[in-house]
N, C-alpha and C positions, 0 to 999 in steps of 0.2 A: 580426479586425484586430490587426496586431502595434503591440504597446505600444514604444514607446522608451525608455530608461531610461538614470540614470546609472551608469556599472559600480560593483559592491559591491566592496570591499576583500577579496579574502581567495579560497577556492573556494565557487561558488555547490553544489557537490554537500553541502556541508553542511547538515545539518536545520537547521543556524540563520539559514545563508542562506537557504536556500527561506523558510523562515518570511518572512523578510524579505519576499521579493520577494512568493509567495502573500496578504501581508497589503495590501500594497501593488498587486497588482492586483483583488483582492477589496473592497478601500476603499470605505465609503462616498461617494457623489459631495459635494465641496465644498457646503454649504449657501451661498443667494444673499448672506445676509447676510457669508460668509467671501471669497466673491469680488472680484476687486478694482474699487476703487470708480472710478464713471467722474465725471471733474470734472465742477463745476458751473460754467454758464456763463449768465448772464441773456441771450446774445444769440441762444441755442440756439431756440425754438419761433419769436420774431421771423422768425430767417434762414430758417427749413424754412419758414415760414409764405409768404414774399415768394418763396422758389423754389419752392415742390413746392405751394401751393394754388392752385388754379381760383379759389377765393373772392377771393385779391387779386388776380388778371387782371381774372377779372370785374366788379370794383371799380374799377379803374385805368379799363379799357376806358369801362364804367359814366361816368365822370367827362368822361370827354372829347369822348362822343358826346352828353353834356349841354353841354360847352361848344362844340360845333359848331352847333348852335341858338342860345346866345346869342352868338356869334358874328356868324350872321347878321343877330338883333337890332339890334345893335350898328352893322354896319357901316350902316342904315339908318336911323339915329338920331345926328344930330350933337352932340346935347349928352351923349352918353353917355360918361364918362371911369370909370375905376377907380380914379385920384388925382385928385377936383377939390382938393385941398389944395396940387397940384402944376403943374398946368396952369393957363399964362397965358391974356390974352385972346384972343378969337376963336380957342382949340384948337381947334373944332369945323371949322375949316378946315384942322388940319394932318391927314398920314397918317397912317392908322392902324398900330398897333402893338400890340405884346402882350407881353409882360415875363417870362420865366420861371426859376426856379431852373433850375439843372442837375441834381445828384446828390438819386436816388432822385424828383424829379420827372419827369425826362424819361429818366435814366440809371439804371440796375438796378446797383447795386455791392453786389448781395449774395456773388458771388462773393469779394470782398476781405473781408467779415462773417466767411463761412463760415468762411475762411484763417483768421480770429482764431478761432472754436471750437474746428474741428479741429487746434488749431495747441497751442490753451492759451496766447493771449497776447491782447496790449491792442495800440489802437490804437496806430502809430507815423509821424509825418508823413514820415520818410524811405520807409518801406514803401508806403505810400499813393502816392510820387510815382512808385516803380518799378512799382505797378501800372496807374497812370494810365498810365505808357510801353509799356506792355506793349498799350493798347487791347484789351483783352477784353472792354470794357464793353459789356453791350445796351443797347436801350433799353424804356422800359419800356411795357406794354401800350399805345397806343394813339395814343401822343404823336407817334411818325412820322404816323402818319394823319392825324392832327387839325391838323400845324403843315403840311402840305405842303397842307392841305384850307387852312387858312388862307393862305399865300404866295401861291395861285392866284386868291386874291381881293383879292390887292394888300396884304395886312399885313404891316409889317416886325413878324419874329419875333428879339426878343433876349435873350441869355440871361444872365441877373447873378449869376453864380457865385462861387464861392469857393475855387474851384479856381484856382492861383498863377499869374504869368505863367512859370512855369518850366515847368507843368504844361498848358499853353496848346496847344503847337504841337499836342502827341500827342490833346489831346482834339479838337481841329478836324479832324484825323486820323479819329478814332474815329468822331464825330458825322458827318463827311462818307458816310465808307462805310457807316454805319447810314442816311443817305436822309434828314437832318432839312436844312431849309434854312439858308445859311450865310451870307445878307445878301448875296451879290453885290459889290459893290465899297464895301460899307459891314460897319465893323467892328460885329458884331453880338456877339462875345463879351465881357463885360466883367468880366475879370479881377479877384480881388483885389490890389492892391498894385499894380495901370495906372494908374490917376494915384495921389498922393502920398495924396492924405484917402480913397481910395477901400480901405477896411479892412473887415471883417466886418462893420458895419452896411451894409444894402442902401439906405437911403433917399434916399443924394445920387446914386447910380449911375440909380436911378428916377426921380430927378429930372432928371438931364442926358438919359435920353430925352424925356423928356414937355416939353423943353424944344423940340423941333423936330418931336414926333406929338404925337398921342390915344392916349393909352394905353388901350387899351379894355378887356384882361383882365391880371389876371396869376396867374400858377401859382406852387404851392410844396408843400412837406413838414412847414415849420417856420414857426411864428411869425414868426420870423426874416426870412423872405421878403417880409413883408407888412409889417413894423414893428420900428422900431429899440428900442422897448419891451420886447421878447422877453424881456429877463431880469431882470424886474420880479419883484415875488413874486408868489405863484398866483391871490391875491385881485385884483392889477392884472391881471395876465393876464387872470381871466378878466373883468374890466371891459372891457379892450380887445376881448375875442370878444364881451362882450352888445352892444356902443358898433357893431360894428360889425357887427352882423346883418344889414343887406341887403345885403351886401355878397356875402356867401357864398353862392356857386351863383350868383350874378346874374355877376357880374364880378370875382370874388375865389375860385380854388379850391383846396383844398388837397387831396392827395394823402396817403393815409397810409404811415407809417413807423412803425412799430411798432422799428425796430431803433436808432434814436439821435435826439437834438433836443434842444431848450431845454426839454422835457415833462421828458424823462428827467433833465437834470442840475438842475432848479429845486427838487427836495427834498432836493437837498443841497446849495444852495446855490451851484450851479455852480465846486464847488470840489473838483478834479480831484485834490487835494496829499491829499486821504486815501484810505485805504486802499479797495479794492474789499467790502472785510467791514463799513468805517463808512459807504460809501456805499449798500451794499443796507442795512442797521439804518435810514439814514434815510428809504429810499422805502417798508420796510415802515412803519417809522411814519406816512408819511404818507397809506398806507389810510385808510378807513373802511369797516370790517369788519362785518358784518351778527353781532349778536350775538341769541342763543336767547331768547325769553321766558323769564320764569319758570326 
């Protein structure tokens, strides 16, 4: 195989050239340690893990074909709600309904992840809104099946995301030609920043459905999804997971995300303004590391 090289200064018929070049094709190969180093990026095993494993399809899948039985449950049982702290009297008479995030519960944006690895950069809300427009979004194992399995049994499916109303039109776009149901002549997406109070906490947007259905399930990724509490410290957190144990898997599911959430930025305080090197210092510290006996 011919080598390519940069030209030497001078005539290579010289013994001092050859020297040159002979030493130089003769070289030891670079040891791995002198090779150049590839960044490090915390979102790297997350994103290959959400595209390239079997293990979270069959998770996803797993989740959904469990909430198709309680589903059924559900529809056969009038006093069954997923917010009685939200539902007035006699809900056991209104339609049923079902509540769910969007991104990464129903929708796969690990392609816009990967874009941050391969890219060597951080999230940016302007970038975010030009890949929303783009629609490339899948959706994620299982949730076309499970919400169309649901519509045909008469459940309004709606979705309380956080995705902007600027970013609105393209995802109803997206979501349409993926096959998820779209409410019919009822706005089933509800926006961040649609009405005025309607901001990153989910719990009034839950409450103005369950104001006119049963909320019978609701889906998520994040804390967040399920409770305006989310960014409590770890100790309230996990009060609010023991406080709310029957809830999960019965009528309350969560979807995993190993790639972003209120998990990820709660040990350090959900405080974005430091640097990416004081932000991992304070998730490793907040391990608890298995130390040797003895």
């Amino acid at each position: 195989m011919k080598t390519m090289r940069m030209p030497i200064d001078g005539a290579l018929k010289t013994s001092a050239a050859a020297a040159i070049v002979l030493t130089g094709l003769f070289a030891a190969p670079a040891r791995a340690d002198e090779a150049a180093a590839v960044p490090q990026n915390d979102l790297l095993n997350a994103t290959l893990w959400m595209q390239r494993s079997v293990e979270y399809k069959a998770t996803t899948l797993g989740i959904y074909n469990l909430a198709k039985g309680q589903l059924d449950a559900a529809l056969t049982d009038k006093n069954w709600t997923a917010v009685p702290d939200k539902q007035g009297e006699n809900f056991g008479d209104k339609p049923p309904a079902i509540v769910l995030d969007a991104d990464e519960t129903i929708l796969d944006n690990s392609p816009y992840e990967a874009s941050l690895v391969t890219r060597g950069t951080d999230f940016s809300p302007k970038e975010w809104t030009a890949y929303v427009k783009d629609k490339v979004t899948k959706a994620i194992p299982g949730a076309v099946e499970f919400l169309r399995y649901a519509d045909s049994k008469g459940v309004k499916v709606f979705y309380v995301s956080n995705r902007t109303l600027e970013e609105k039109p393209a995802t109803l776009e997206n979501m349409k030609d993926l096959g998820f149901p779209m409410g019919g002549n009822v706005d089933t997406f509800l926006a961040s920043g649609q009405q005025p109070d309607w901001k990153s906490p989910k719990e009034n947007r839950v409450a103005f459905v369950a104001k006119d259905y049963r909320v019978i399930m609701m889906f998520g990724d994040n804390l967040g999804d399920f409770t305006d509490k989310y960014k409590g410290t770890y100790e309230e957190r996990m009060k609010f997971f023991t406080d709310s144990a029957a809830h999960w898997g019965h009528d309350w599911f969560m979807l995993p995300d190993p790639e972003y959430g209120s998990w990820e930025s709660n040990p350090f305080n959900n405080n974005y303004k430091l640097s990416p090197d004081e932000r991992r210092k304070m998730k490793i510290e907040a391990l608890q590391p298995w130390k040797p006996k003895g």
